[in-house]
C-alpha positions in Angstrom: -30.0 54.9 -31.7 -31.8 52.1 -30.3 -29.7 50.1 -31.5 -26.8 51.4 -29.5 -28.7 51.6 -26.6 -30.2 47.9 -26.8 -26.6 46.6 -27.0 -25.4 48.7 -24.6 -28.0 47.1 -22.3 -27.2 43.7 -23.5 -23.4 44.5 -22.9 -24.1 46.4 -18.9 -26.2 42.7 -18.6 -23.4 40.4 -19.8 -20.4 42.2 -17.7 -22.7 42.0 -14.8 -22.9 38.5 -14.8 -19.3 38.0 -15.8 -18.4 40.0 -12.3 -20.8 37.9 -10.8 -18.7 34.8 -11.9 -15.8 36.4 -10.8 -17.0 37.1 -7.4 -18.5 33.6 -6.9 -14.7 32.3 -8.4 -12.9 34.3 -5.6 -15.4 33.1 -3.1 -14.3 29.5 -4.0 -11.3 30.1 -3.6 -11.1 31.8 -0.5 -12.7 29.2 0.7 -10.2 25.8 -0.3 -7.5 28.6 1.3 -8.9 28.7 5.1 -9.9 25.0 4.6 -6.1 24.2 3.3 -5.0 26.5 6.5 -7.6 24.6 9.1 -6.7 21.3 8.6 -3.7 19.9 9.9 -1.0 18.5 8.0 -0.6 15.0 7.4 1.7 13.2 9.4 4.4 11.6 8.6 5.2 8.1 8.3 5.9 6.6 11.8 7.2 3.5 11.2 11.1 3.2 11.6 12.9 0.4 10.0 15.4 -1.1 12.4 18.8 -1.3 11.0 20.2 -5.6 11.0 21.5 -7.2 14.2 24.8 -6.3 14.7 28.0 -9.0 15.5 27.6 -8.1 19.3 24.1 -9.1 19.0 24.6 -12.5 17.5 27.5 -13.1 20.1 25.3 -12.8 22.3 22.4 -14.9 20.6 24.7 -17.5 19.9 25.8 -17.9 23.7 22.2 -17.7 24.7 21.6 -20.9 22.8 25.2 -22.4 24.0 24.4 -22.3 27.5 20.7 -23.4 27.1 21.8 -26.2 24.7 24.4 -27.0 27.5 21.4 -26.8 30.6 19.0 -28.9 28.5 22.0 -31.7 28.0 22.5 -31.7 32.0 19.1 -31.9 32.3 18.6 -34.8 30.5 21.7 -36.2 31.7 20.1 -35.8 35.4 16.7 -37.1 34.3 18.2 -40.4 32.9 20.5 -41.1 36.1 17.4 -40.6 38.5 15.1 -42.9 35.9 18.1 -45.5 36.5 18.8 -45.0 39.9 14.6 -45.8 40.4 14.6 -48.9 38.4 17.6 -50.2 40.0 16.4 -49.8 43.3 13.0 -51.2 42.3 15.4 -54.5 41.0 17.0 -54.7 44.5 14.0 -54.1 46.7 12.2 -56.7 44.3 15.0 -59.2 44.8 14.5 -58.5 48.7 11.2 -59.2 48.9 11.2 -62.4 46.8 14.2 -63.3 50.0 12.0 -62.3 52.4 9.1 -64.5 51.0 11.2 -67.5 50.7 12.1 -67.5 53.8 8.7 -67.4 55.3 7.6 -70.7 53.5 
């Protein structure tokens, strides 16, 4: 009968522990589910791609350029006529001076 009684002891010992494992299991676990529930969820991508440029767009891009290509030309255009309009009044007053000094002597 000892035996019996030993391995009944060995057997109360062994489920013990096996329901301790269990507890300590479902423990865990409870625990992942209120972190899981705690933390936020993650977001989601922010970044939108922008569909292409549509014909409107490029109209207007294309006009853009046009009239700046167009105001850079006349400026130029402007620029040059004052540069010649300097130099040929530098040629005049040059040729009146040399008069002048001639006709000191």
């Amino acid at each position: 009968m000892s035996d019996a009684l030993e391995r009944a002891a060995a057997d109360a010992v062994a489920a013990a522990d096996n329901t301790r494992q269990v507890e300590l299991i479902a423990a865990v676990l409870a625990a992942q589910q209120l972190l899981n529930q705690q933390q936020p969820p993650a977001p989601a991508c922010q970044h939108q791609q922008r569909p292409g440029r549509s014909a409107g767009e490029w109209l207007g891009i294309g006009a853009a350029v046009c009239v700046g290509g167009v105001g850079l030309a006349l400026a130029s255009i402007a620029i040059a006529v004052g540069a010649m309009t300097v130099a040929i009044l530098a040629l005049i007053l040059r040729s009146i001076w040399q008069d002048v000094q001639k006709g000191r002597r």
